[in-house]
C-alpha positions in Angstrom: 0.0 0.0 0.0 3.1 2.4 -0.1 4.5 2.9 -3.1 8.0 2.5 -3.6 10.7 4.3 -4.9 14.4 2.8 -5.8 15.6 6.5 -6.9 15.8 9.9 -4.7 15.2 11.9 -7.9 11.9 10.0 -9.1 10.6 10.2 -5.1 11.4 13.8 -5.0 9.9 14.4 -8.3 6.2 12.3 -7.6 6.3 14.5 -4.3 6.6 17.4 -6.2 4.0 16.5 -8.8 1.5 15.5 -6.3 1.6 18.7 -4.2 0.9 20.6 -7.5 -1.6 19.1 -8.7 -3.3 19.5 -5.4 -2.4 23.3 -6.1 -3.6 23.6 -8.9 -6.8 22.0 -9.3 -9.2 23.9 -7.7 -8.0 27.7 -8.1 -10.4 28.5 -10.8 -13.7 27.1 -9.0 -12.2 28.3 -5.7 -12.2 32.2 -7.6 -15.9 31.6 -8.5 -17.4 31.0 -4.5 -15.0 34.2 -3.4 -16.5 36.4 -6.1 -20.0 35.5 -5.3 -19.4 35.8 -1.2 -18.0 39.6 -2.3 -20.4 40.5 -4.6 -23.7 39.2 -2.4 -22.8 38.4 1.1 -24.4 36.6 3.4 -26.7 35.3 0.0 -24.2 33.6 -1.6 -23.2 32.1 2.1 -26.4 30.7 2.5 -26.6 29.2 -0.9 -23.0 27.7 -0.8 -23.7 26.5 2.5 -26.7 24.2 1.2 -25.0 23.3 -1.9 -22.0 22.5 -0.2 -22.9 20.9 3.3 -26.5 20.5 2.3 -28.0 22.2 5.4 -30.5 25.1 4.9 -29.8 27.8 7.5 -31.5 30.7 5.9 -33.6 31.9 8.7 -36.8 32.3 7.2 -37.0 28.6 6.8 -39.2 28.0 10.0 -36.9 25.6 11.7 -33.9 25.7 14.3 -31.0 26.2 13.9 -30.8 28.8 11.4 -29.4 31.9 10.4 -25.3 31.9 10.4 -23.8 32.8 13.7 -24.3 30.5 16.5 -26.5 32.1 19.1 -25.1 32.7 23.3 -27.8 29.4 24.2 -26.7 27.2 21.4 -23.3 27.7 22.5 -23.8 27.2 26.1 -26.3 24.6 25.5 -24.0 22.7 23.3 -20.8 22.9 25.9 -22.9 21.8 28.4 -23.8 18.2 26.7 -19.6 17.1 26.2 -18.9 14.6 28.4 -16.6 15.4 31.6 -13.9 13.5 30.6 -14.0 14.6 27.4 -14.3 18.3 29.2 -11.1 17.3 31.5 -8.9 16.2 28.3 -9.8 19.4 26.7 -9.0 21.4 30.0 -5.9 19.6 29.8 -4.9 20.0 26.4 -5.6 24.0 26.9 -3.3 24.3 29.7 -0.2 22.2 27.7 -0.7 24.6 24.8 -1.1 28.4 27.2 2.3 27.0 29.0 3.8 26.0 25.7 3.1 29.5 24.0 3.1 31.8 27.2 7.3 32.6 27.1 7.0 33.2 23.3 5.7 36.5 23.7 7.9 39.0 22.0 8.1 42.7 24.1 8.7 46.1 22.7 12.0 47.6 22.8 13.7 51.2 22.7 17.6 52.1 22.8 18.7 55.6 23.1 22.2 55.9 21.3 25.3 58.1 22.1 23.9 60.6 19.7 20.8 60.8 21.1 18.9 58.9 18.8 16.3 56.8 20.0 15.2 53.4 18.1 12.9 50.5 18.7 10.0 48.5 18.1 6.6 48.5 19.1 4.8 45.1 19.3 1.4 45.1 19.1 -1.3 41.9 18.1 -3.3 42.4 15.5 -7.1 43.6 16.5 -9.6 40.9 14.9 -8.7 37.0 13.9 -11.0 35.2 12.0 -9.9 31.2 13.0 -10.6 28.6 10.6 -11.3 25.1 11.8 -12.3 21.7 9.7 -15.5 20.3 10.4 -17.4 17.6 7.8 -16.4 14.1 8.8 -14.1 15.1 11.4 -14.7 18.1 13.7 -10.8 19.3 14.6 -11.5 21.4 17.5 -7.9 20.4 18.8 -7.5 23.2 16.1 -9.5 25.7 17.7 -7.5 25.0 20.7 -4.1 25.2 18.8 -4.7 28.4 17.3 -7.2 30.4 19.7 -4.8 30.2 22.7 -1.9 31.9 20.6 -3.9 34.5 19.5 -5.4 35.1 23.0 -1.5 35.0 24.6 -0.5 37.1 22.2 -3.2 40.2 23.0 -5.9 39.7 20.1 -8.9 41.9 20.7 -11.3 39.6 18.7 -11.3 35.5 17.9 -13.8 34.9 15.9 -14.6 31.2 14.8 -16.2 29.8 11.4 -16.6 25.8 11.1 -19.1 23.6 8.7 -22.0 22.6 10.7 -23.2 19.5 10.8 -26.1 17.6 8.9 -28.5 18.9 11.4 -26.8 22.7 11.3 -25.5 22.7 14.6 -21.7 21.9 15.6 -19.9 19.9 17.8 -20.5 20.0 21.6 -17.1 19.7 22.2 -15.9 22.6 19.6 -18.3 24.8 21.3 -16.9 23.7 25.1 -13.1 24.3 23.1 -14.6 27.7 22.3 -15.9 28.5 25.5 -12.1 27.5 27.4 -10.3 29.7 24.5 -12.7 32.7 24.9 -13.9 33.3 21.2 -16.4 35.9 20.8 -18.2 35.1 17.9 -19.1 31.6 16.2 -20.5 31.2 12.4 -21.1 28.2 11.1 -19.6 28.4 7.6 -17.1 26.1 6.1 -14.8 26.0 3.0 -13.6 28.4 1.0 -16.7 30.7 1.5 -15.9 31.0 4.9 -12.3 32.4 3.7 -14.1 35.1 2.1 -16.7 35.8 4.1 -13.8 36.4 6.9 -11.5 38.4 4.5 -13.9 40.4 2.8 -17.2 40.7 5.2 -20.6 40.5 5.2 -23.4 41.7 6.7 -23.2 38.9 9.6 -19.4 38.6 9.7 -17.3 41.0 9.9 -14.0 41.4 8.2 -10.9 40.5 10.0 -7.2 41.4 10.1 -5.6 37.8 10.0 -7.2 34.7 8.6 -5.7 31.2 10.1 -6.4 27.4 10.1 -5.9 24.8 8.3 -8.1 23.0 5.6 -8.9 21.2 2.5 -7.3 21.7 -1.0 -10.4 24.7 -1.5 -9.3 26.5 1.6 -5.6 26.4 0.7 -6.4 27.9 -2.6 -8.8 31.0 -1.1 -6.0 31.7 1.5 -3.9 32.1 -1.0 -6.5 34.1 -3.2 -7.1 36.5 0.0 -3.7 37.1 0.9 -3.1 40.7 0.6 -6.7 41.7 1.2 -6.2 39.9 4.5 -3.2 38.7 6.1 -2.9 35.0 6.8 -0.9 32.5 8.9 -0.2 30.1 6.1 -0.7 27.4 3.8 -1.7 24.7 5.5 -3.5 22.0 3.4 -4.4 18.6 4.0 -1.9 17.4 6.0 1.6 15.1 5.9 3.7 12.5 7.9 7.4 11.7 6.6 9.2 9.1 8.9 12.6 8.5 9.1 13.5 4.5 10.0 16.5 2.7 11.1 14.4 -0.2 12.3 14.8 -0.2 16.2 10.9 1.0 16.0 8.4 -1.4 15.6 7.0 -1.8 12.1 3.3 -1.9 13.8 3.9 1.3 15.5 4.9 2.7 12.1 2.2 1.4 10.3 -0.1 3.1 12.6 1.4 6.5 12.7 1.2 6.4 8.8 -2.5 5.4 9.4 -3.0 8.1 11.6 -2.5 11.1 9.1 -3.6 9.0 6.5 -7.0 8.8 7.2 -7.7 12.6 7.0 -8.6 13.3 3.4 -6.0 13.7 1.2 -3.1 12.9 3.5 0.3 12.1 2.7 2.5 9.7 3.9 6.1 9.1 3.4 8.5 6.0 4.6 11.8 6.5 4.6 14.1 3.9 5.6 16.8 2.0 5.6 16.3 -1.5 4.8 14.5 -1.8 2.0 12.5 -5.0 3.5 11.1 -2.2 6.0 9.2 -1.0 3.1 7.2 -4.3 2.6 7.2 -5.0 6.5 5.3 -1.4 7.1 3.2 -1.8 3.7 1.8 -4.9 5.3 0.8 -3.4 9.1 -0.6 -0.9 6.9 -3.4 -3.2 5.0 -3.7 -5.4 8.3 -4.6 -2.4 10.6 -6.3 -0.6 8.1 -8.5 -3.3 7.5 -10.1 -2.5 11.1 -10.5 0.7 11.1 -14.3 2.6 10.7 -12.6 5.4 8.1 -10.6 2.4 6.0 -12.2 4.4 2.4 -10.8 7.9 3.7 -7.1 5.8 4.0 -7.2 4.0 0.9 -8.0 7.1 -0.9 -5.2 9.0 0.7 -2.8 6.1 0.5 -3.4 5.7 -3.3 -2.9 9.4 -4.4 -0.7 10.7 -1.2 1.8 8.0 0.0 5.2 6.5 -1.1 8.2 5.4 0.6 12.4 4.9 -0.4 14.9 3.0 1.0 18.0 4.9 1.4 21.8 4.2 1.9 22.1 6.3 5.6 20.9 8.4 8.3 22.9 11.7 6.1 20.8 11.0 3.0 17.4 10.4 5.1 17.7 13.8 6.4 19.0 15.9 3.8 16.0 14.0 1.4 13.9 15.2 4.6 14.6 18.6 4.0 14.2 18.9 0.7 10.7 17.7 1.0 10.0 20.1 4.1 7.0 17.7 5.9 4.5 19.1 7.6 5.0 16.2 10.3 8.1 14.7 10.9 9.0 11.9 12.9 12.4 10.6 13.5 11.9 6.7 14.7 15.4 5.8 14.9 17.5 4.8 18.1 19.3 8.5 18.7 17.3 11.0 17.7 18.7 13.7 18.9 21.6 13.1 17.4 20.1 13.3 14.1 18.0 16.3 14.8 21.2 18.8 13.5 20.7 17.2 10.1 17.4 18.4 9.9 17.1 21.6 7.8 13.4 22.1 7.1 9.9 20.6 8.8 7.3 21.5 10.5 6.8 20.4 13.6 9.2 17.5 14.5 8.6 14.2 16.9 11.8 12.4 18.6 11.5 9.0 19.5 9.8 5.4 19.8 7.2 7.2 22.4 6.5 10.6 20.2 4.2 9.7 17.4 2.5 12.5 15.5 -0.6 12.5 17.4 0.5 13.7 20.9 1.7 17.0 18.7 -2.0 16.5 17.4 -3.7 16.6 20.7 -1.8 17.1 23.8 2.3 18.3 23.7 1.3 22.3 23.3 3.0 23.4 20.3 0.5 24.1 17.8 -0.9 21.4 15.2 -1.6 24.4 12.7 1.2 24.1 10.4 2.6 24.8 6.8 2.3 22.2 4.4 3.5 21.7 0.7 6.9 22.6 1.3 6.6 26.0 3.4 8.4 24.8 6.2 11.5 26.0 4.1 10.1 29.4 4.8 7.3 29.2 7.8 6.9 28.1 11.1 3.6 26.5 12.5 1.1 28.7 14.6 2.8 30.7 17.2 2.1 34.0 19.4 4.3 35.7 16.9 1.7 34.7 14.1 -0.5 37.1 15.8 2.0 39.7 16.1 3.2 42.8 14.1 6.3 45.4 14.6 6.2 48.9 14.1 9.7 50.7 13.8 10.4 53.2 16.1 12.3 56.5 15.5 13.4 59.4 17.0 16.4 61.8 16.1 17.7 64.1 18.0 19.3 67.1 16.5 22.9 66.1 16.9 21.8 62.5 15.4 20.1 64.7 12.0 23.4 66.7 11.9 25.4 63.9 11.9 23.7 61.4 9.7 21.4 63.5 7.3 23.8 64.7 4.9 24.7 60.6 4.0 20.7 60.3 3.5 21.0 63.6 0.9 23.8 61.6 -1.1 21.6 58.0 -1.0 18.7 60.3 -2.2 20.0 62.3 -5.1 22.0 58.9 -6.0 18.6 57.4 -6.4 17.3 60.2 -8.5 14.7 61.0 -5.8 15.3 64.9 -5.2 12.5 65.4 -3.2 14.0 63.0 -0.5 16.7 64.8 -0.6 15.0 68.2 0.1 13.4 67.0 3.0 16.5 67.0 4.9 18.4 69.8 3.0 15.8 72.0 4.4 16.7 71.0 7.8 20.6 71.2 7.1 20.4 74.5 6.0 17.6 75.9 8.6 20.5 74.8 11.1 23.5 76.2 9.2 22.2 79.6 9.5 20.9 78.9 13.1 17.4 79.5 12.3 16.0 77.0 14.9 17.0 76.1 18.3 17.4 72.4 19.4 13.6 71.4 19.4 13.7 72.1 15.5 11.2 75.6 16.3 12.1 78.8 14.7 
């Protein structure tokens, strides 16, 4: 159920081809539902929403729920019904990841220089996040968890949440109690790459933010990237991916169901990497034999048939640097000294150590976020963080003797650049103080 590879060149290139093609092939119907969510609003929501996720929720309908925010008693109605210890791991879960992302928070900083000069930054969070989460067959609100505490450590104003609703319109009791712990202020129940739009450009029920995050399907992706610049966003993070490094001291079974793990979320990827090559036929066949069992078996085989592949490579060296050339999403290094192998590692997401580190506790439970680039961005981007929430504005302030003794280099840069006007804007300064026109606080 892995398909193999004898050559790094051919694995690298059927990665390659697979992620475009998952680029590529919904942009142009993607384009369509953001121009209709801009043109008509919260029309073209509730008409996506029933043609997508088949639920009515226009509220002139005559039944409950309707409309697209989620209302203060659904919401506390629905956080009441999850189960305590499903409340407890959730509890849990939001501790790990506040403790996790608490000492990440950057502070604003001045320094006054011999000259008198004074430079800095102010940090500041952005005012209004608009938090994307999965819903359909799976309802992630580990996500909600993994992206809403950042944002609140970091000093956001407004979290607001969109998610798919369910066949009967309503969400998740446990992604309403995960909204309740992470303090979100508003909840609409809209999914896809509507709900991009709707949260980039607004609508008469939601209102536009300044940041966009989550992660999605193939459609999301795209209208992320569609927004960007209208909106800011966190990322690109698509369906998701596992690469695994082997030696062999890690049980085949316990492979096999890591690999199973991602790749039963639509359009997964997997990726063996080993080295024995007999690994490759030992994990394929944990793979069908657990599979076999499991309640979303179609989901896997799917995702194993477009999204998986494995190689068997000479040595630890080559496993790594193919590693970073791929930049996983997920990586997991399931070989007997980890850490020792963790320098070689140029590029990935979120990286597991060790026989007792599979993906999911990063999923779940460890604290640093499970919102992360995908597709090859970790060469570039980091997963969800308190600085993904964050922005710097340069400070500066120049005190006369700092203008004397730095202005006339700015005049040369400027008339260098053919930009005279530049240049005049400090030439009538130089000159104003030449002929002792104003006194030290720049007034006549």
């Amino acid at each position: 159920m892995l398909r193999r590879f004898e050559h790094p060149v051919d694995f690298l290139t059927h990665v390659e081809r697979y992620r475009l093609q998952e680029r590529t092939r919904v942009e142009e119907a993607v384009r369509a539902i953001l121009d209709a969510v801009r043109a008509r609003g919260d029309a073209a929501l509730y008409e996506l929403t029933l043609r997508f996720d088949g639920v009515d929720l226009r509220p002139d309908r005559g039944s409950a729920p309707a409309g697209l925010e989620v209302s203060t008693a659904e919401r506390d109605e629905g956080a009441a019904a999850v189960p305590p210890d499903l409340l407890e791991a959730l509890e849990r879960a939001a501790r790990n990841i506040e403790d996790f992302h608490r000492p990440q928070v950057p502070r604003s900083w001045l320094e006054t220089r011999p000259d008198g000069s004074v430079l800095g930054q102010l940090v500041r969070p952005v005012d209004r996040v608009g938090i994307y989460v999965p819903g359909g067959s799976a309802p992630l609100y580990s996500c909600l968890l993994m992206t809403a505490i950042p944002a609140r450590v970091a000093g956001v104003r407004e979290v607001y949440l969109a998610t798919p609703p369910g066949p009967d319109g309503r969400l998740h009791p446990a992604m309403l109690a995960a909204a309740r712990l992470c303090g979100v202020d508003r909840i609409f129940r809209i999914g896809g790459a509507q709900a991009i739009a709707a949260l980039a450009y607004g609508t008469e029920t939601v209102p536009r933010v300044d940041l966009v995050v989550g992660p999605g399907n193939p459609y999301v992706t795209a209208a992320k990237r569609l927004v960007f610049g209208e909106v800011g966003i966190d990322m690109l993070a698509g369906p998701t991916e596992l690469l695994v490094i082997d030696d062999g001291s890690v049980p085949a079974a316990w492979l096999a169901a890591d690999l199973l793990s991602q790749a039963e979320h639509p359009g997964g990827t997997v990726i063996l990497v080993t080295l024995d090559p007999a690994r490759v036929d030992a994990v394929g066949a944990e793979i069908a034999r657990q599979a076999a069992g499991l309640p979303r078996r179609e989901t896997i085989a799917a995702s194993l048939e477009r999204g998986s592949c494995a190689i068997a490579v000479p040595d630890l060296e080559v496993a790594a640097d193919l590693a970073s050339t791929i930049a996983p999403e997920h990586l997991e290094l399931a070989v007997a000294d980890p850490w020792a192998l963790l320098p070689a590692i140029r590029h990935a997401g979120s990286i597991f150590l060790g026989p007792y580190t599979p993906e999911p506790v990063g999923d779940y439970i460890a604290g640093p976020s499970n919102v992360i680039p995908t597709g090859g961005a970790p060469r570039y981007t980091s997963p969800v963080n308190v600085e993904t929430f964050i922005k710097r504005s340069a400070i500066t302030a120049y005190s006369e003797r700092a203008f004397r003794e730095n202005a006339p280099a700015a005049v040369r840069l400027a008339h260098g650049e053919g930009l005279p006007a530049h240049a005049a804007s400090l030439e009538v300064r130089l000159e104003a103080l030449a002929k002792g026109e104003v006194n030290g606080r720049g007034r006549p």
